[in-house]
C-alpha positions as a Markdown table, in Angstrom:
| # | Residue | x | y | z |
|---|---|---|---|---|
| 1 | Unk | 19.0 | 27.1 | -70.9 |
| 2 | Unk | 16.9 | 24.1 | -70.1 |
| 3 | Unk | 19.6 | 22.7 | -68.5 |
| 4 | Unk | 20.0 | 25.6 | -66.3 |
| 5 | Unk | 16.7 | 25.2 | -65.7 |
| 6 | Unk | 16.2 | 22.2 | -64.5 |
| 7 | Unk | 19.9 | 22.4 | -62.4 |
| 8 | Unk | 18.1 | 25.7 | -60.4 |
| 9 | Unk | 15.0 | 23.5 | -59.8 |
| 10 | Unk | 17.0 | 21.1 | -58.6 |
| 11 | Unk | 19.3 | 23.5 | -56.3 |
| 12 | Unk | 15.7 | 25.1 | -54.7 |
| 13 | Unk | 14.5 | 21.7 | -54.1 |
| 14 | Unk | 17.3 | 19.9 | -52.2 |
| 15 | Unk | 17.4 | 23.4 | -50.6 |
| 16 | Unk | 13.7 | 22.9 | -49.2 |
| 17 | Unk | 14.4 | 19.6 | -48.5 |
| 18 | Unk | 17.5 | 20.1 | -46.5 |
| 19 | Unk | 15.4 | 23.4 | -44.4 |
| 20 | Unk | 12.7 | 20.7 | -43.6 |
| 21 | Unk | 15.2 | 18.5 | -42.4 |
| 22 | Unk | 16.7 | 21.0 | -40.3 |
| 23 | Unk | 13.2 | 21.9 | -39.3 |
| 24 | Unk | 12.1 | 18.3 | -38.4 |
| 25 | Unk | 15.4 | 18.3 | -36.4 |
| 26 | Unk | 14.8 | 21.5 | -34.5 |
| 27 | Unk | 11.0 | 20.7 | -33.6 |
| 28 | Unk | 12.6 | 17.0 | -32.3 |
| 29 | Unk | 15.3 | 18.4 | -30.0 |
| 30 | Unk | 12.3 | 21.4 | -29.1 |
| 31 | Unk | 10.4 | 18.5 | -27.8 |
| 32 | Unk | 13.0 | 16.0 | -25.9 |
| 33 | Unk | 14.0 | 19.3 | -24.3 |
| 34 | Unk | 10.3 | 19.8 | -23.2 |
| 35 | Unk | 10.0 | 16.3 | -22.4 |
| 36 | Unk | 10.4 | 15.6 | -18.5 |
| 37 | Unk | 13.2 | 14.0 | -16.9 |
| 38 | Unk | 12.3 | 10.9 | -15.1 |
| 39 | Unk | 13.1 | 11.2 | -11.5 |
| 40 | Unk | 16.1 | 9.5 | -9.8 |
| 41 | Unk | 14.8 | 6.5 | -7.7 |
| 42 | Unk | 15.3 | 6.9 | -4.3 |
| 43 | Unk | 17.3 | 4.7 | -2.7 |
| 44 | Unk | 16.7 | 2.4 | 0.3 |
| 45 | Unk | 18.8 | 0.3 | 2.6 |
| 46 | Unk | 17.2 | -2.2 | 4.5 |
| 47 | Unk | 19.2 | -3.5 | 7.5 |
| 48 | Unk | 18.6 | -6.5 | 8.7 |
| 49 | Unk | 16.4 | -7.9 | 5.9 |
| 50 | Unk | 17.7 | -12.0 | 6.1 |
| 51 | Unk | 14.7 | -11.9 | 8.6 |
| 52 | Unk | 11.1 | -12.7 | 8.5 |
| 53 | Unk | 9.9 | -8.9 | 7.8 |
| 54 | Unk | 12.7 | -8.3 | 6.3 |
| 55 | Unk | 12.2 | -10.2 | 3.0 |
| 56 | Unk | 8.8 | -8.6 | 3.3 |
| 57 | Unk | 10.2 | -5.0 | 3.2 |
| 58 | Unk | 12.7 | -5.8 | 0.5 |
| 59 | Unk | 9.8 | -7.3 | -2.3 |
| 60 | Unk | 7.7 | -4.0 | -1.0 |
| 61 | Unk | 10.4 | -1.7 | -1.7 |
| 62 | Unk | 11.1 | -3.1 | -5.2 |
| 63 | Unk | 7.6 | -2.8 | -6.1 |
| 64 | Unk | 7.2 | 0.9 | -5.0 |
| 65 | Unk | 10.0 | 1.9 | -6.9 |
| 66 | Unk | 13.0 | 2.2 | -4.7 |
| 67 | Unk | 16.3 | 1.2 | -5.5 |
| 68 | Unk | 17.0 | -1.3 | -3.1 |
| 69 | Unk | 20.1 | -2.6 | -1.0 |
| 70 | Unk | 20.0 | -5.5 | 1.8 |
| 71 | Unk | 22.0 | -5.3 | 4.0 |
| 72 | Unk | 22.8 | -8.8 | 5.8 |
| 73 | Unk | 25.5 | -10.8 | 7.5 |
| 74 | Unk | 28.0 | -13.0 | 5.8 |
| 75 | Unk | 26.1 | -16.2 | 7.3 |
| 76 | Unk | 22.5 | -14.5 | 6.6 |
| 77 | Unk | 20.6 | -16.5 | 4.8 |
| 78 | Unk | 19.3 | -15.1 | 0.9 |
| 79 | Unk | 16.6 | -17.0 | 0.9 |
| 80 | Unk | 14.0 | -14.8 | 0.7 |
| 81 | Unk | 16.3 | -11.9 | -1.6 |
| 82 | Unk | 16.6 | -13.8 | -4.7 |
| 83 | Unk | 15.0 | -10.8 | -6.8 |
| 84 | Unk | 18.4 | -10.2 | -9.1 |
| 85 | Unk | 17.0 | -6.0 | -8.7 |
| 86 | Unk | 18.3 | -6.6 | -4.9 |
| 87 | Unk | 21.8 | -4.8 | -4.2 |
| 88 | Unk | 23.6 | -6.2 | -1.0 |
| 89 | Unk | 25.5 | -4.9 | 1.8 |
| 90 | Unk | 27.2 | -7.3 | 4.0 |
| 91 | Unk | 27.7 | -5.8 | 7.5 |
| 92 | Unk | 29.4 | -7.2 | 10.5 |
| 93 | Unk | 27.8 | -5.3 | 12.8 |
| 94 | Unk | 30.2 | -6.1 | 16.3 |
| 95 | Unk | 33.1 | -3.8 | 14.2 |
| 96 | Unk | 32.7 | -0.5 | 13.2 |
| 97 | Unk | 35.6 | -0.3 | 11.2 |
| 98 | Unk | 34.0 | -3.0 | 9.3 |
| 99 | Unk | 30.8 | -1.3 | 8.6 |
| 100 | Unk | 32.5 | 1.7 | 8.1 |
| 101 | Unk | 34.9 | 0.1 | 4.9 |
| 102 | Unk | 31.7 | -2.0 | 3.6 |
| 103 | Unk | 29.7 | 1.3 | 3.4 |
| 104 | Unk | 32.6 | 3.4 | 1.9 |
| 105 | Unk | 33.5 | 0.9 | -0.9 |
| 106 | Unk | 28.9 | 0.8 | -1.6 |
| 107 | Unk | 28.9 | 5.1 | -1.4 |
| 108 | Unk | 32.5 | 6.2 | -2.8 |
| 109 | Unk | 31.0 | 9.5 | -3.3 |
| 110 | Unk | 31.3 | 12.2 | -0.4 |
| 111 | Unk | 27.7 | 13.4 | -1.5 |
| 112 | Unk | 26.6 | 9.4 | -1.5 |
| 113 | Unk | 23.8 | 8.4 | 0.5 |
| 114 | Unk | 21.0 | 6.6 | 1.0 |
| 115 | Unk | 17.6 | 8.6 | 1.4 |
| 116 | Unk | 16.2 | 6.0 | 3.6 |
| 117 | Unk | 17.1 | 3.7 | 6.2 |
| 118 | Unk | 14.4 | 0.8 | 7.3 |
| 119 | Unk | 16.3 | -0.5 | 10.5 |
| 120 | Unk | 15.0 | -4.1 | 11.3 |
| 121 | Unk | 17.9 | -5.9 | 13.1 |
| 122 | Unk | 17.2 | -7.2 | 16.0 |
| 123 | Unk | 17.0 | -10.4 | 18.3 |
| 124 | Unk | 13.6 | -11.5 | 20.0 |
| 125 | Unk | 15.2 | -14.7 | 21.8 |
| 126 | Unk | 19.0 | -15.0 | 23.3 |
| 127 | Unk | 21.8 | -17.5 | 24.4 |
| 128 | Unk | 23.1 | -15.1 | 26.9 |
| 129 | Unk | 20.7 | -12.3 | 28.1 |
| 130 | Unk | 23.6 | -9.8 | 27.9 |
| 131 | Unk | 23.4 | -10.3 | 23.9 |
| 132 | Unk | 20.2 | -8.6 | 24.0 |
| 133 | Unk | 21.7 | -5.0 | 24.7 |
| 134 | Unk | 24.7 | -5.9 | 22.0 |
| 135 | Unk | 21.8 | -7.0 | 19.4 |
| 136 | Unk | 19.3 | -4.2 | 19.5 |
| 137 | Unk | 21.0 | -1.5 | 20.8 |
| 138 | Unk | 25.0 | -1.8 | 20.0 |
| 139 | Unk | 24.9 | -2.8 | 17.0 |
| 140 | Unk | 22.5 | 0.0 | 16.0 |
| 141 | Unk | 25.1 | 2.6 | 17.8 |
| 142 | Unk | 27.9 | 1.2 | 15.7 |
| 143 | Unk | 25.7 | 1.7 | 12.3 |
| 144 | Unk | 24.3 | 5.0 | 13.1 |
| 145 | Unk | 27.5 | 6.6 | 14.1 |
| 146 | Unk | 29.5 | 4.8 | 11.4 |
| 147 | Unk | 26.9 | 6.6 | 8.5 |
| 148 | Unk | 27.6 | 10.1 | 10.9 |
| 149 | Unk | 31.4 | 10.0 | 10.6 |
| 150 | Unk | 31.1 | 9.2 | 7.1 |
| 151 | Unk | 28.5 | 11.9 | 6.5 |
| 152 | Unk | 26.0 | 9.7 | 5.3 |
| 153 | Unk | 23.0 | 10.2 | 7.6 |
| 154 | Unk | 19.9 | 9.2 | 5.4 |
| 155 | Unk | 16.7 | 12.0 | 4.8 |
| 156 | Unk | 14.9 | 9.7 | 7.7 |
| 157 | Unk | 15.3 | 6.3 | 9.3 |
| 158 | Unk | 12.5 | 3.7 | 10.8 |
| 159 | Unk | 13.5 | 1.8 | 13.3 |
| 160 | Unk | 11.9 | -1.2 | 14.2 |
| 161 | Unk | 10.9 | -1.5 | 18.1 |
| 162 | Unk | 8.6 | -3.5 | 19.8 |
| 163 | Unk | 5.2 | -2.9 | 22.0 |
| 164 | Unk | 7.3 | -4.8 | 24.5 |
| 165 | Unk | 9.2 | -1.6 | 25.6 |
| 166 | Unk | 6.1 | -0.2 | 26.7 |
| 167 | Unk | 6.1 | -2.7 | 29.7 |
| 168 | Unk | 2.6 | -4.2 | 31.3 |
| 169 | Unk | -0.5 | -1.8 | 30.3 |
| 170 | Unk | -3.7 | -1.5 | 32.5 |
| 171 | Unk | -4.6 | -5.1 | 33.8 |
| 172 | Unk | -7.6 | -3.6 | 35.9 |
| 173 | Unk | -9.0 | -1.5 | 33.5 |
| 174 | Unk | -7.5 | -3.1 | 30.1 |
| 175 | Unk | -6.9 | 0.8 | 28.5 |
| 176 | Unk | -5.2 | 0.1 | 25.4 |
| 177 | Unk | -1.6 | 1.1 | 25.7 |
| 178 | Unk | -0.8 | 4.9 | 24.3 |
| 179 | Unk | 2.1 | 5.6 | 22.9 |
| 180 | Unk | 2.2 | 8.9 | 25.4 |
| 181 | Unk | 2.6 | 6.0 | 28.5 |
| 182 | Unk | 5.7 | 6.0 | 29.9 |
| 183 | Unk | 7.8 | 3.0 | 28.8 |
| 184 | Unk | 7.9 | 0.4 | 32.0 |
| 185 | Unk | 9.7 | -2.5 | 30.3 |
| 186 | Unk | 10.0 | -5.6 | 32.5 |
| 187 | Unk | 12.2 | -8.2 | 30.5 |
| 188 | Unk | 15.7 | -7.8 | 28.9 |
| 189 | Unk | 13.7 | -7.4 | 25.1 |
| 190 | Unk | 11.6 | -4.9 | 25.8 |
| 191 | Unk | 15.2 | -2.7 | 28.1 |
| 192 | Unk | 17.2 | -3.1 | 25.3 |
| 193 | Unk | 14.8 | -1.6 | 22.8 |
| 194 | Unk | 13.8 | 1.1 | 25.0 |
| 195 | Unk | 17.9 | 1.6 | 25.3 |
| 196 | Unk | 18.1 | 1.5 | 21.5 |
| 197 | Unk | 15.0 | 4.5 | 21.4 |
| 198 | Unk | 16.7 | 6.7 | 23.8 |
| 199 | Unk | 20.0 | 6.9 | 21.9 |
| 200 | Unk | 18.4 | 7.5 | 18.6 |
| 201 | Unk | 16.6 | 10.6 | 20.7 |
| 202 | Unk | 20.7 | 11.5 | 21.8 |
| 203 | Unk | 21.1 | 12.3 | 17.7 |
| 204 | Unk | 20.0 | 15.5 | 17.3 |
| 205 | Unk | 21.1 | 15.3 | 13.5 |
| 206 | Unk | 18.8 | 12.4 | 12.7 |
| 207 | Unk | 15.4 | 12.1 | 11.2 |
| 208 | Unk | 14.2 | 9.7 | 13.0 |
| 209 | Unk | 10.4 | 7.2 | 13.2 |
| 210 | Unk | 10.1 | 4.8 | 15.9 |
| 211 | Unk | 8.0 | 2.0 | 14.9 |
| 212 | Unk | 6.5 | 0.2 | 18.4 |
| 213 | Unk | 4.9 | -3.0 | 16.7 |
| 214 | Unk | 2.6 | -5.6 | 18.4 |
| 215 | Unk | 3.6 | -9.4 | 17.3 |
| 216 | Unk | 3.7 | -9.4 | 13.8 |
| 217 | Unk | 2.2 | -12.6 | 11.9 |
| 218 | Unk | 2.3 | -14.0 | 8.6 |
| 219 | Unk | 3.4 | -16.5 | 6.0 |
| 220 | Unk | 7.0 | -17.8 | 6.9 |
| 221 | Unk | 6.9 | -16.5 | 11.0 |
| 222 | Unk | 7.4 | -19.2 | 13.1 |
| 223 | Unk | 6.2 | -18.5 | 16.7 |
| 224 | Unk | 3.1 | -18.1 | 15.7 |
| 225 | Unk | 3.1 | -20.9 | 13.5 |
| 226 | Unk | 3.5 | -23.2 | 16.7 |
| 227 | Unk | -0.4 | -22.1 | 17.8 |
| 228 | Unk | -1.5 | -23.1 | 14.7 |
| 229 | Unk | 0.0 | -26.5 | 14.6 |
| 230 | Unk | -1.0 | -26.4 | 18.3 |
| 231 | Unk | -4.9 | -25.7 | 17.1 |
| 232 | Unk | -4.5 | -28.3 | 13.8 |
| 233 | Unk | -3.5 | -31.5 | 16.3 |
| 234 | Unk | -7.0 | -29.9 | 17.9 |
| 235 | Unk | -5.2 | -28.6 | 21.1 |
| 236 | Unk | -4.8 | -24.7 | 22.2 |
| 237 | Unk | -3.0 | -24.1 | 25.5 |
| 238 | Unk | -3.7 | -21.0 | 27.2 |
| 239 | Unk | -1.4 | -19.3 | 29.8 |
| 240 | Unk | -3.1 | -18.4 | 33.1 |
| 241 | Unk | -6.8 | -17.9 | 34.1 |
| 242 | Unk | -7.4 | -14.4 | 33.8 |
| 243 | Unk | -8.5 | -12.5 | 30.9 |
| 244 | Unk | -5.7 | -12.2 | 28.2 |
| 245 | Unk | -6.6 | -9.4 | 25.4 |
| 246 | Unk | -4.1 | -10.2 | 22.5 |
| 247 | Unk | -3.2 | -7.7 | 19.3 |
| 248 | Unk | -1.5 | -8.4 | 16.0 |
| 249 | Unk | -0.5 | -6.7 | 13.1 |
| 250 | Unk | -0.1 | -8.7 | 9.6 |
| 251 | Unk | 2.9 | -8.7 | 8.0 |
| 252 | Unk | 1.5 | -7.1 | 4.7 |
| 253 | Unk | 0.2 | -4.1 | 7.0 |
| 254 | Unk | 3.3 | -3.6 | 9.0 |
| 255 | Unk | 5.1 | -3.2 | 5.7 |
| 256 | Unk | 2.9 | -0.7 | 4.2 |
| 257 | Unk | 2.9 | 1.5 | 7.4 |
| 258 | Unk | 6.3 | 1.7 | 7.0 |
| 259 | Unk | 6.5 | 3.0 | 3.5 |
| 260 | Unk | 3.6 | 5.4 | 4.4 |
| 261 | Unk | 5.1 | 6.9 | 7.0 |
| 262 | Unk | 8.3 | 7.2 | 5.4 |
| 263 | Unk | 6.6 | 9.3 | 2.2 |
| 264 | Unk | 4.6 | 11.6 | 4.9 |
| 265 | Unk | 8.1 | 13.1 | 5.7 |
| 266 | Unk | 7.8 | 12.6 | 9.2 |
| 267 | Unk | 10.3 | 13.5 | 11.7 |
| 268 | Unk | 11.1 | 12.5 | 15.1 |
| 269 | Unk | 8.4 | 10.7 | 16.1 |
| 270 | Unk | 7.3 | 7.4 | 17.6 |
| 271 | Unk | 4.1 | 5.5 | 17.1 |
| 272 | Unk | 2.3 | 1.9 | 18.3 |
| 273 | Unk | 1.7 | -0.4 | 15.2 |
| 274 | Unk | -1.2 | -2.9 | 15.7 |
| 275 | Unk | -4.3 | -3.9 | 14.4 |
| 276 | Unk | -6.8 | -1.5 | 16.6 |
| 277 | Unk | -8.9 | -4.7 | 17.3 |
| 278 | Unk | -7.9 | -6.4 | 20.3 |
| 279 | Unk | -8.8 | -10.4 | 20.8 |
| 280 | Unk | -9.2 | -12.9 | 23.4 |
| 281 | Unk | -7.1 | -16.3 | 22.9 |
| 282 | Unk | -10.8 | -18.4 | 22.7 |
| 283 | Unk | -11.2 | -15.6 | 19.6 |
| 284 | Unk | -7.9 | -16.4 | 18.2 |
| 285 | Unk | -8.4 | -20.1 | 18.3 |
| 286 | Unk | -11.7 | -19.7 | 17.2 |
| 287 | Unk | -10.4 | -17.9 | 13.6 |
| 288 | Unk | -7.1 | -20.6 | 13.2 |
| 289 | Unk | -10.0 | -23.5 | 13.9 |
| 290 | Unk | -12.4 | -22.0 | 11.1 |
| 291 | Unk | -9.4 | -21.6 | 8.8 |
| 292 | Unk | -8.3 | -25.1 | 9.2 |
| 293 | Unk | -11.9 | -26.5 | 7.9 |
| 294 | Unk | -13.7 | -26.3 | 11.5 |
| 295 | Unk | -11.4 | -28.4 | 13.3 |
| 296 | Unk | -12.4 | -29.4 | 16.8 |
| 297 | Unk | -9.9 | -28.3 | 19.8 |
| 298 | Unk | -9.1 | -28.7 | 23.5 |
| 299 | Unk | -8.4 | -25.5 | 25.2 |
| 300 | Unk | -6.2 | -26.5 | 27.9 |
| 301 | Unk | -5.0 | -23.5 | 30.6 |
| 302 | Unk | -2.1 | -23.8 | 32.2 |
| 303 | Unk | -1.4 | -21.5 | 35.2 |
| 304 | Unk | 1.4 | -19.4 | 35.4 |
| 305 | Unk | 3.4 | -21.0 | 37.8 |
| 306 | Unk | 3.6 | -24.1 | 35.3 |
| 307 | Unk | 4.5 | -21.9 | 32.4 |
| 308 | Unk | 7.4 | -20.4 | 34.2 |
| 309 | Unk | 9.0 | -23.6 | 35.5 |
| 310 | Unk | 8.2 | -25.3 | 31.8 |
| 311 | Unk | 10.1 | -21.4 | 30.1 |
| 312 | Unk | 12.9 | -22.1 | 32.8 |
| 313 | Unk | 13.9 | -25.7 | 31.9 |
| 314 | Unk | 13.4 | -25.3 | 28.5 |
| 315 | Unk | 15.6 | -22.0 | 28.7 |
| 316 | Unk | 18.6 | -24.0 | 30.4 |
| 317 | Unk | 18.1 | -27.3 | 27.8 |
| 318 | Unk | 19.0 | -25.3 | 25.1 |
| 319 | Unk | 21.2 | -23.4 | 26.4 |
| 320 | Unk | 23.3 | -26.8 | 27.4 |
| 321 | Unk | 22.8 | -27.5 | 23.8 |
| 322 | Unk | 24.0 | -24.3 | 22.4 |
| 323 | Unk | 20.8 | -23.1 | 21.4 |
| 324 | Unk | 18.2 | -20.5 | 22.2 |
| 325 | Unk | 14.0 | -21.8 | 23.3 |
| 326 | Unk | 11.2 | -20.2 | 22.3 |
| 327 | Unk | 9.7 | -20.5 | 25.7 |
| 328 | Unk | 12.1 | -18.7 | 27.9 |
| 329 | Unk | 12.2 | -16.5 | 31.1 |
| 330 | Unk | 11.6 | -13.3 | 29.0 |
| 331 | Unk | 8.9 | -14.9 | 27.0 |
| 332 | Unk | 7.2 | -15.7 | 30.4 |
| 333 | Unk | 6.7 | -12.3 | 31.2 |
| 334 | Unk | 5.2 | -11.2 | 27.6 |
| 335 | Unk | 2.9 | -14.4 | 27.7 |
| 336 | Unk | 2.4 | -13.0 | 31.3 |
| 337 | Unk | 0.9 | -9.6 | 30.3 |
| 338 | Unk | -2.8 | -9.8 | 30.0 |
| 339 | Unk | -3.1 | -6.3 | 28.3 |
| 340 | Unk | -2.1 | -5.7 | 24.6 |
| 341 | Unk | -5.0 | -3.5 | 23.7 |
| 342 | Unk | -3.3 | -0.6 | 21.8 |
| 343 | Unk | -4.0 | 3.0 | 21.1 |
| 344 | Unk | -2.8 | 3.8 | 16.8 |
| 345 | Unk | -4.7 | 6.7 | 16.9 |
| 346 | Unk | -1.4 | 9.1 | 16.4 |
| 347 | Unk | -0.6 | 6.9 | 13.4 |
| 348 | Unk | -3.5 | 7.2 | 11.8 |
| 349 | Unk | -4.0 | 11.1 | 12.3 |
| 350 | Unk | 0.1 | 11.3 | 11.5 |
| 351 | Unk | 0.2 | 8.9 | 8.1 |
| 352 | Unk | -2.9 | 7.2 | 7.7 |
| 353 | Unk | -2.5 | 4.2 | 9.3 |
| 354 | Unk | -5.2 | 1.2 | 8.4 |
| 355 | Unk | -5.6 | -2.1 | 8.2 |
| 356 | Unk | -6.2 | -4.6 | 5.1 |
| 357 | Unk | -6.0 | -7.6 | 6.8 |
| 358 | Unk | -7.6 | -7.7 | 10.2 |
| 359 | Unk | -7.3 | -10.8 | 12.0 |
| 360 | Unk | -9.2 | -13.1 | 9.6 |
| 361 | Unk | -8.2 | -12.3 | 6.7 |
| 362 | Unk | -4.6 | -12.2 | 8.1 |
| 363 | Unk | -5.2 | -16.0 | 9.4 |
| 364 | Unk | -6.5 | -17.4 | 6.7 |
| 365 | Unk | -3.5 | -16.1 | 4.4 |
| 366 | Unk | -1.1 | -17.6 | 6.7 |
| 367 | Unk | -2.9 | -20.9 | 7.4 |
| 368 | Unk | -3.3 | -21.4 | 3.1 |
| 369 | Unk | 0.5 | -21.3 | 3.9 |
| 370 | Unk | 1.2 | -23.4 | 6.2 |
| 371 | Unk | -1.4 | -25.9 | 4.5 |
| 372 | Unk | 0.8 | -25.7 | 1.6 |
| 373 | Unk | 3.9 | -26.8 | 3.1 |
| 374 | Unk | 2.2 | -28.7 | 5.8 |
């Protein structure tokens, strides 16, 4: 009997024991059912991102969460993309068919795609003059259309433009430049990027932001770079005698606009980047001077007549050479502009456009640079 006993204890036990387990089990798969599912990353193609904003945009994207793919030439340098996160995408943008392989082999799905598209190709100087229309507007044709054959329009792409397409503001008056103006472009940069504008507007399918951005600075840009070297061998040469009012946007705040207006789902739309603060060249060189321990400097002004004959030689030198200038007929006319006062007021209303690093702050983190590798 004791034997039975104890064997029925035993049975009622493991039975306990075994309805606890199955209990414990029940209440863990209760609560990984009840647990959210973490969220797919979005994913982000940056084209164009060998460049000085581009490696900017890239870092950003990683940080915010995206799931990020470059997309570069075969002869783009990776300089600047050495995170090992980094996916790439190597584009020759002259051939379609090309693109169109390269893009098939990274999205093999049919229901593949990225959700957004940061579009930042684009050339600011030129060998030949006609490359500007093949640069910033045909090779963005080739793209878009290659992702709309393929079915593989993102949920919204950014362009990168330029305040240069708006053309010569007020030079009376000074009005900052609205993004409401009507586009008057006057060189072969600011035509092509206006061209580039009005064919995403022909896509009726895409989701589109136009960012129109003032001269972005920065650690690693390098026409600005030549002012400051300019101002540290204690000479600043202006260009003409009339009043110049200058804007700038930091590379830091450029970056975050873009990701701002991207998560405010906008649509359509097109908006001037810059820092609202417009400044005169003595203001400039009187920041860059501060930053580089109070150094004293000769402002020399050159008139305009000088500045085109010195762009025009320098154009054809390098072009003998094989090479593209800095200073060149197009530049002329942008250093010729005395008005690049401009109106973000739609950005700020639209996404919430600010600035972090107004034009101090913004100098002194790209002078501690160039001090560095001075």
């Amino acid at each position: 009997m004791r034997f039975y006993s104890a064997l029925n204890c035993l049975l009622y036990v493991g039975f306990f024991v075994n309805l606890s387990k199955r209990n414990l089990i029940m209440e863990s798969i209760k609560d990984s059912l009840n647990q959210p599912t973490e969220a797919p990353r979005k994913r982000l193609l940056v084209v164009g991102a060998g460049g000085f904003v581009g490696g900017f945009i890239a870092s950003a994207g990683l940080e915010r969460g995206y799931d990020v793919t470059v997309a570069v030439r075969q002869s783009t340098s990776r300089h600047y993309l050495s995170d090992s996160r980094l996916k790439f995408l190597v584009l020759d943008y002259a051939k379609p068919d090309q693109i169109r392989d390269a893009v098939s082999v990274a999205m093999p799905d049919a229901a593949d795609r990225w959700d957004y598209v940061i579009y930042n190709l684009g050339a600011t100087k030129c060998k030949n003059p006609n490359d500007f229309d093949l640069i910033n507007r045909q090779y963005l044709v080739n793209f878009v259309e290659t992702l709309r054959e393929l079915n593989k329009l993102p949920q919204q792409l950014l362009f990168m433009s330029s305040l240069s397409a708006m053309g010569p503001g007020d030079e009376q008056g000074y009005t900052p430049i609205k993004v409401t103006d009507t586009p008057q472009p006057n060189t072969r940069y600011g035509l092509s990027k206006i061209k580039a504008e009005d064919y995403l507007r022909s896509v009726e399918e895409l989701n589109y932001i136009i960012f129109r951005a003032t001269g972005v600075y920065g650690p690693r840009e390098k026409d600005y770079l030549m002012m400051i070297k300019s101002i540290d061998r204690h000479i600043d040469v202006g260009m003409g005698y009339r009043e110049q009012l200058l804007t700038f946007i930091y590379v830091d705040d450029l970056v975050n606009a873009m990701y701002d207006a991207l998560a405010a789902n906008l649509s359509r739309k097109t908006y001037i980047i810059a820092e609202p603060q417009a400044y005169t060249q003595t203001e400039f060189r009187r920041i860059v001077a501060d930053e580089l321990g109070g150094r004293w400097v000769l402002p020399l002004k050159l008139p305009m007549w000088v500045v085109y004959a010195v762009s025009t030689l320098l154009e054809k030198f390098a072009a003998m050479q094989g090479k593209t200038s800095t200073l060149n007929r197009d530049k002329y006319k942008i250093m010729r502009q005395r008005n690049w006062a401009a109106d973000v007021s739609e950005a700020i209303a639209d996404f919430g456009f600010h600035i972090e690093y107004p034009l101090k702050r913004g100098v002194h983190e790209t002078v501690k640079a160039y001090l560095a590798n001075r």
